[in-house]
C-alpha positions as CSV (number, residue, x, y, z in Angstrom):
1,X,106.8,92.5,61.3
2,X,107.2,95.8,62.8
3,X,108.5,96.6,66.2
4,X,105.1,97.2,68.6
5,X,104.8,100.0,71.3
6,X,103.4,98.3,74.1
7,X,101.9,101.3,77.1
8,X,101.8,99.1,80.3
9,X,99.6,100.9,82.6
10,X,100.4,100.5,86.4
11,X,98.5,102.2,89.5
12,X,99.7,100.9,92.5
13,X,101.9,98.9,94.4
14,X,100.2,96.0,94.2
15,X,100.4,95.3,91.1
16,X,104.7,96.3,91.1
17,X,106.0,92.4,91.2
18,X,102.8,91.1,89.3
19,X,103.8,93.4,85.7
20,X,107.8,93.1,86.9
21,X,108.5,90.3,84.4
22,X,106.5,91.6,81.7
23,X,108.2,94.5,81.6
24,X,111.4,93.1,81.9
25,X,110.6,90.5,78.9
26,X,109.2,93.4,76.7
27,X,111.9,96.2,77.7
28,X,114.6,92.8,76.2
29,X,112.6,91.7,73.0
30,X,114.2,93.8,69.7
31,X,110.7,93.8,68.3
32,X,109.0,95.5,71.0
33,X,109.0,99.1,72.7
34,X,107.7,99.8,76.5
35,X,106.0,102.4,77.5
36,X,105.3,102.5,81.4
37,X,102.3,104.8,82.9
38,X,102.5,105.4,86.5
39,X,98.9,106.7,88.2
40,X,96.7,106.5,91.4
41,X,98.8,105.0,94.4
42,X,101.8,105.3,93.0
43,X,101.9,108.8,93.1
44,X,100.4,109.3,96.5
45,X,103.0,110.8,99.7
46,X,100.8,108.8,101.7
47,X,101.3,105.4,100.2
48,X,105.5,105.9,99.9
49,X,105.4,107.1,95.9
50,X,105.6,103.6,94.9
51,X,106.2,104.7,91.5
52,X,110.3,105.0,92.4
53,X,110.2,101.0,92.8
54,X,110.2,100.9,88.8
55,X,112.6,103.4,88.6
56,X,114.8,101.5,91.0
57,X,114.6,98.5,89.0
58,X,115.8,100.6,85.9
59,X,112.9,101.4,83.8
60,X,112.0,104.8,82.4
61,X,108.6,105.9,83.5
62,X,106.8,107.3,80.1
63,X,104.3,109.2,82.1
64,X,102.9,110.1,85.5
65,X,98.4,110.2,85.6
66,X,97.5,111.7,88.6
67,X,93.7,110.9,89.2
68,X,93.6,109.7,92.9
69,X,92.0,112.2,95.6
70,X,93.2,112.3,99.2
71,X,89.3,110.7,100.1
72,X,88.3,107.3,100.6
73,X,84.4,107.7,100.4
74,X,82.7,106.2,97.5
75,X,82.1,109.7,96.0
76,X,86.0,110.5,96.2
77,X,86.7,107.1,94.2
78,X,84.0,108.3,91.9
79,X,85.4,111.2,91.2
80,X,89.4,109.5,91.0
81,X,87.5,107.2,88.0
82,X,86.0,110.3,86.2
83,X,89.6,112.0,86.6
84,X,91.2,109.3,85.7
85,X,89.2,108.7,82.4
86,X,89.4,112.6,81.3
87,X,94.1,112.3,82.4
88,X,93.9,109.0,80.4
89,X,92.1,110.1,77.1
90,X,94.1,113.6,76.9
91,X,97.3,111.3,77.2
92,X,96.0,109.2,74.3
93,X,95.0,112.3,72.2
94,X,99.0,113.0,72.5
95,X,100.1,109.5,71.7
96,X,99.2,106.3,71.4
97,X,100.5,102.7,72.1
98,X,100.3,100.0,69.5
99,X,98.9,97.9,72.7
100,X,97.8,99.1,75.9
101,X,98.1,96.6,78.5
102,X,96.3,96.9,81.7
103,X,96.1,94.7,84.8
104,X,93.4,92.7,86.8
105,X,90.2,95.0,88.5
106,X,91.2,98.5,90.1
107,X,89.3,101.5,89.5
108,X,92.1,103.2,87.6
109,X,92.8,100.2,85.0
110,X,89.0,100.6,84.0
111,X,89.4,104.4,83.9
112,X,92.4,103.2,81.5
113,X,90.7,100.9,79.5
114,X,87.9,103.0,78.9
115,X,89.5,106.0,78.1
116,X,91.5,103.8,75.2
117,X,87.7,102.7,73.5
118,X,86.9,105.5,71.7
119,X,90.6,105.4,69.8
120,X,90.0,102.0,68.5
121,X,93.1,101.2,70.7
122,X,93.8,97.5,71.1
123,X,94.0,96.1,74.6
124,X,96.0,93.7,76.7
125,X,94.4,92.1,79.9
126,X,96.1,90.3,82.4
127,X,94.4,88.1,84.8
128,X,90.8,88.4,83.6
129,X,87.9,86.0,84.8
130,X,88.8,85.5,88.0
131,X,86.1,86.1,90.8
132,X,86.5,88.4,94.2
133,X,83.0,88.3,94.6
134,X,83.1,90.8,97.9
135,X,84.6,93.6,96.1
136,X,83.3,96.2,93.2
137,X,86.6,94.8,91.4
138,X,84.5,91.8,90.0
139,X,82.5,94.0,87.8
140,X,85.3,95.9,87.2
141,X,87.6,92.9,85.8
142,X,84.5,91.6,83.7
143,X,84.0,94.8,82.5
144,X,87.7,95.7,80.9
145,X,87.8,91.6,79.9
146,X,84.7,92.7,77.7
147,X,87.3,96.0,76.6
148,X,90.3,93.9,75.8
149,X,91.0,92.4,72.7
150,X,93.7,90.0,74.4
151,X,93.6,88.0,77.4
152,X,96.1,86.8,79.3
153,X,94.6,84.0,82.4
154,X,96.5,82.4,85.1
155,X,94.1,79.0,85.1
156,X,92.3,77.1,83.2
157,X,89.1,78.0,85.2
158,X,89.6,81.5,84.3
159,X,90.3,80.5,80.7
160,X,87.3,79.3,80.2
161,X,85.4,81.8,82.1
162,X,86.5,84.4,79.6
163,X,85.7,82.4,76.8
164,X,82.1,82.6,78.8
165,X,82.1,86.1,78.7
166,X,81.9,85.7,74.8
167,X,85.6,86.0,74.2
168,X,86.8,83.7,71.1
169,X,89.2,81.5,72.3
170,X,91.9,82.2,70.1
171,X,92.5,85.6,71.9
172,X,92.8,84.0,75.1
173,X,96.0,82.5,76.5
174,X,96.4,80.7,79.7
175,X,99.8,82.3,80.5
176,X,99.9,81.4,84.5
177,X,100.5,84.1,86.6
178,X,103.7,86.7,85.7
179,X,104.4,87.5,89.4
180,X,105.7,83.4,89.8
181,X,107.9,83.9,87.0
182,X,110.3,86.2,89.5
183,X,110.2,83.2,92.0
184,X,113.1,82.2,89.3
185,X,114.9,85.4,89.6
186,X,114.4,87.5,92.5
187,X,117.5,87.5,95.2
188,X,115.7,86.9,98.4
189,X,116.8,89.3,101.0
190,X,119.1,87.8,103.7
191,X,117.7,87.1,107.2
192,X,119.6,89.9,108.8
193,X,119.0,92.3,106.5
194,X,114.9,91.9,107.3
195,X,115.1,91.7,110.5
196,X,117.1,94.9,110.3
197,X,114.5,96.6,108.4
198,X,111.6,95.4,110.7
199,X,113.3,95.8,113.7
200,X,112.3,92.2,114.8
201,X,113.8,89.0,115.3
202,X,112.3,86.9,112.8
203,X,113.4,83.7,115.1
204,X,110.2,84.5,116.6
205,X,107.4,82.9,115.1
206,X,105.9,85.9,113.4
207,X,102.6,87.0,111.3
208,X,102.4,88.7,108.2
209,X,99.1,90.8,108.3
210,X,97.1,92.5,105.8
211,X,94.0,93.8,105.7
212,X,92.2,95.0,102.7
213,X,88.0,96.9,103.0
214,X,85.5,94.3,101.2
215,X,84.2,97.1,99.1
216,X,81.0,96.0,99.0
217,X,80.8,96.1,102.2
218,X,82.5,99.5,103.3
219,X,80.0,100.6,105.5
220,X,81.0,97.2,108.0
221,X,84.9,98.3,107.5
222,X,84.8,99.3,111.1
223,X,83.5,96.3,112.4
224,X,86.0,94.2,110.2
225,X,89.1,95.7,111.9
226,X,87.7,95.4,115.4
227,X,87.8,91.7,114.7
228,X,91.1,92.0,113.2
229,X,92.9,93.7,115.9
230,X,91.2,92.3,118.4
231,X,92.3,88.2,117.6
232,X,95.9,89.7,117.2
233,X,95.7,91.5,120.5
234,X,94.7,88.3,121.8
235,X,97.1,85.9,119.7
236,X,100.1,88.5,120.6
237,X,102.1,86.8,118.2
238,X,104.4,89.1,116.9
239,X,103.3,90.5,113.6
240,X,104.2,92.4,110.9
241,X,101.8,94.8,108.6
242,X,101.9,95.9,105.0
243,X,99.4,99.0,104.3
244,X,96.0,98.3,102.6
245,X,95.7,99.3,98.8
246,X,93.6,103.1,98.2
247,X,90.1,101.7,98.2
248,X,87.0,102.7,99.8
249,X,87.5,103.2,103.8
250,X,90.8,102.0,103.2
251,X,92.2,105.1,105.5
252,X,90.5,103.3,108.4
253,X,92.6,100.2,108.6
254,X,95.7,102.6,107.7
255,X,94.8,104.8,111.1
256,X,94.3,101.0,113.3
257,X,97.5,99.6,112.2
258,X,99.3,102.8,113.1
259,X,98.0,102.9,116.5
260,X,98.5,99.4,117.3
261,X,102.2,99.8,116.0
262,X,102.6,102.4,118.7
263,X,101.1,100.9,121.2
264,X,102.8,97.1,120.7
265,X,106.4,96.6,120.5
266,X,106.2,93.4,119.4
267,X,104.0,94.5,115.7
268,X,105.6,97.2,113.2
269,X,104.5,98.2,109.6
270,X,106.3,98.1,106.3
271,X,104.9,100.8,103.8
272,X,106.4,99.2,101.1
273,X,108.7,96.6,100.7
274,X,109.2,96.2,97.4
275,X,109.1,92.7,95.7
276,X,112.7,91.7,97.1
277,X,111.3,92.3,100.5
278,X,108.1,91.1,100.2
279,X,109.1,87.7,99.0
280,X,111.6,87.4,101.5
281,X,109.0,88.3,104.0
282,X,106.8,85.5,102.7
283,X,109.8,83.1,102.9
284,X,110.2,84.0,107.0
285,X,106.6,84.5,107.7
286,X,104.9,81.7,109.6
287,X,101.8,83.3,108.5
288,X,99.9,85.0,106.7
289,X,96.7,86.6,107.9
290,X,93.9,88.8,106.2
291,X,92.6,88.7,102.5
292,X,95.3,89.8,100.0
293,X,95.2,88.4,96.8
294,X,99.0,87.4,97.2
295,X,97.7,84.7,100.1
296,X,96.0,83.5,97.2
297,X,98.5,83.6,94.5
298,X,101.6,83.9,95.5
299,X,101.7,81.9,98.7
300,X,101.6,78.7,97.4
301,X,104.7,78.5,95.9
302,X,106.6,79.7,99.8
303,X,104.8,77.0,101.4
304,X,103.2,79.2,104.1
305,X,99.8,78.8,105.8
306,X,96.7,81.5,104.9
307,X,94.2,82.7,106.5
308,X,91.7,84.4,104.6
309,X,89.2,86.4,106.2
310,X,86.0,87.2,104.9
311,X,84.1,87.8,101.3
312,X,86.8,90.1,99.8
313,X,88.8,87.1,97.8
314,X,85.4,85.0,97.6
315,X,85.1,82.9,94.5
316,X,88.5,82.8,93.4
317,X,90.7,79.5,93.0
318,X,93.4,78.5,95.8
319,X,95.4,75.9,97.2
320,X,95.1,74.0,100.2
321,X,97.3,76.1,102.4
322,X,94.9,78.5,102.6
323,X,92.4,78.0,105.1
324,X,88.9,80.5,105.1
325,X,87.2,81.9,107.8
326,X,84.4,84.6,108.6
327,X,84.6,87.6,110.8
328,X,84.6,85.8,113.8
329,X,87.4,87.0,116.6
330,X,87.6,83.1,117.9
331,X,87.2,81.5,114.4
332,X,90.6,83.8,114.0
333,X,92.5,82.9,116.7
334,X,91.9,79.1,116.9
335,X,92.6,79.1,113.0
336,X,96.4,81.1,113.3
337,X,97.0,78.7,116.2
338,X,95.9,75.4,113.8
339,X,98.2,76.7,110.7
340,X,101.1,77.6,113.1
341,X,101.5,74.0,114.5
342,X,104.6,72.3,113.2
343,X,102.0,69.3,111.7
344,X,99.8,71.2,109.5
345,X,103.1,73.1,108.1
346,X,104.5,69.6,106.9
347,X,101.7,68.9,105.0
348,X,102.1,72.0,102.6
349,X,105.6,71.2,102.0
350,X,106.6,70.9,98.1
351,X,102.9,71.8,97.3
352,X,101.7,72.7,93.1
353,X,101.3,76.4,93.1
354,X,97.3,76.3,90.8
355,X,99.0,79.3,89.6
356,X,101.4,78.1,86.8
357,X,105.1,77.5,86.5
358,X,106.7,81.0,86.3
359,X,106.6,80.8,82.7
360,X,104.2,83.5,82.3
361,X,105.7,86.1,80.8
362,X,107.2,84.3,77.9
363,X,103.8,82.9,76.6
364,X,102.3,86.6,77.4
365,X,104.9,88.1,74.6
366,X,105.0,85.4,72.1
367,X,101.2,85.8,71.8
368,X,102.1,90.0,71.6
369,X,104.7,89.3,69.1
370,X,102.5,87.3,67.0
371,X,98.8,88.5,67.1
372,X,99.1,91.1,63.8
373,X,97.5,94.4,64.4
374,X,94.6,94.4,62.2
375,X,90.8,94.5,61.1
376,X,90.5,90.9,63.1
377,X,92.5,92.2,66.2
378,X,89.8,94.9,66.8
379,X,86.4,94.1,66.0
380,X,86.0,91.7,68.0
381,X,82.5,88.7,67.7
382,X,80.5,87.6,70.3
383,X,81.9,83.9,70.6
384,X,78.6,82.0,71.4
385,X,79.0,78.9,73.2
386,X,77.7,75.8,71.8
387,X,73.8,75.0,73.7
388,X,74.3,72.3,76.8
């Protein structure tokens, strides 16, 4: 079988550690070719050029898509989709991947997606079917899992959601979820060295905060951090905070955390810490607070109590370290206080990560290396399932 170019579309920091496995595993295999496309965040001043993380980590970036404008209304992400689907189809109309392979439910991976349709372009989707019911993501997931040709899941729930959506089975595989695979290789970051780039004794019990907009619900982003702020102002617990992703009113939550940063000696902000950092973060942390989708994911597998607040990660699968609550500045506060005694903490000791093993990444290119490029590959039937 021929070697495979495989175009690996990335847009922001978020999804850095999730694809760093995969790439790793597909820059190693003889049979395969990568081809990385930086766009959106990574290429913003404003959100530390997060593109450079993949450069640090020794990969060659193929191209750079600028599509994001410096707005955060609904009409600006609008208009960052519609530039992002005219940068992404002149790209194609130069070259082409074999595979493109695209990534979970932002705005620019279904500009991506799209823009590879009308070239008959076969396409790679990781961590389709799951649900984040509070956000326009879910439509956007479901709608590039409908684009994709293969699907890469990280549960079985998810597996057979997809296969739901009318996707025959056989492209599907439950791969886990690649950002556990570095669990097995990443080099934590030593206690010193964090606390010397936070500037904070992490022998204090300390919060990692972030805070994403519920995009359906942009209009009440306002009200959302009030709450926010306000149960950390009360808790004054010293806490850390990691920048929200380029969403809709995102650049409100952005201007909160650097004001309460100024203000509070005891909270500071890290703009990006890489997946090193980050893990190592996770490791010290005594917990987490807000609704990122690592609290869900990743979390697990450090044993660290979550608290999720709100609709934004709504409907998607997680284990029992992560506790929910509502916009409620009390609910907040007598929640972090619960997770942070010593008792509940034991009980999430040596907990299964719902997540996989860290063996994603592996399954993800043996089904690449596999699936021929073909007739079947592309036109794709509508797998029916059978009448309950």
């Amino acid at each position: 079988m021929s070697n495979k170019t495989i175009g690996v579309v990335s847009v922001a920091r978020s999804d850095s550690g999730i694809y760093l496995p995969v790439l790793k595993a597909i820059q190693d295999h003889p049979k395969l070719q990568l081809k990385l496309i930086v766009a959106g965040m990574h290429l913003s001043n404003e959100f530390g050029l997060t593109y450079k993380y993949f450069e640090e980590q020794g990969f060659e970036i193929a191209e750079h898509i600028e599509m994001t404008m410096s707005t955060d209304t609904p009409e600006g992400l609008a208009k960052s989709m519609g530039l992002g689907l005219i940068s992404f189809g002149q790209l194609f109309g130069k070259w082409q991947p074999d595979i493109l392979m695209v990534l979970g439910d932002r705005f620019e991976m279904l500009a991506a997606a799209s823009a590879a349709m009308p070239f008959a372009m076969p396409i790679a989707h990781l961590h389709g079917g799951e649900a984040t019911e509070g956000l326009i993501d879910e439509p956007i997931r479901h709608s590039i899992t409908k684009m994709s040709h293969l699907h890469f899941v990280s549960t079985q729930e998810y597996f057979n959601r997809v296969v739901q959506l009318g996707e025959e089975p056989w492209r599907v595989t439950l791969s886990g979820a690649p950002s556990l695979d570095s669990l097995h290789s990443i080099k934590q970051w030593p206690k010193n060295k964090l606390e010397k780039k936070l500037g904070l004794s992490l022998n204090n019990p300390t919060i990692l905060a972030t805070l994403h907009p519920v995009t359906l619900e942009y209009k009440e982003t306002l009200v959302h951090v009030d709450c926010f702020f306000g149960a950390l102002k009360k808790l004054k617990v010293q806490v850390v905070f990691t920048y929200p992703n380029a969403d809709t009113a995102g650049r409100i939550i952005i201007d909160k955390i650097d004001k309460f940063v100024s203000k509070y000696d005891w909270a500071t902000v890290v703009v990006n810490f890489g997946q090193e950092g980050y893990f190592s973060m996770l490791n010290y942390a005594s917990v987490m607070v807000g609704n990122s989708s690592s609290g869900i994911i990743e979390s697990a597998s450090f044993d660290i109590p979550v608290v999720n607040i709100g609709d934004r990660q709504r409907g998607r699968i997680h284990s029992f370290n992560v506790i929910d609550v509502d916009y409620n500045q009390n609910q907040i506060v007598k929640t972090i206080k619960k997770v942070m005694n010593s008792k509940f903490s034991k009980k999430l000791e040596g907990m299964k990560n719902p997540y996989g093993d860290g063996t994603a990444s592996k399954k993800i290119i043996d089904k690449i290396i596999k699936t021929p490029i073909n007739k079947k590959l592309i036109m794709k039937n509508f797998y029916n399932l059978e009448p309950v």
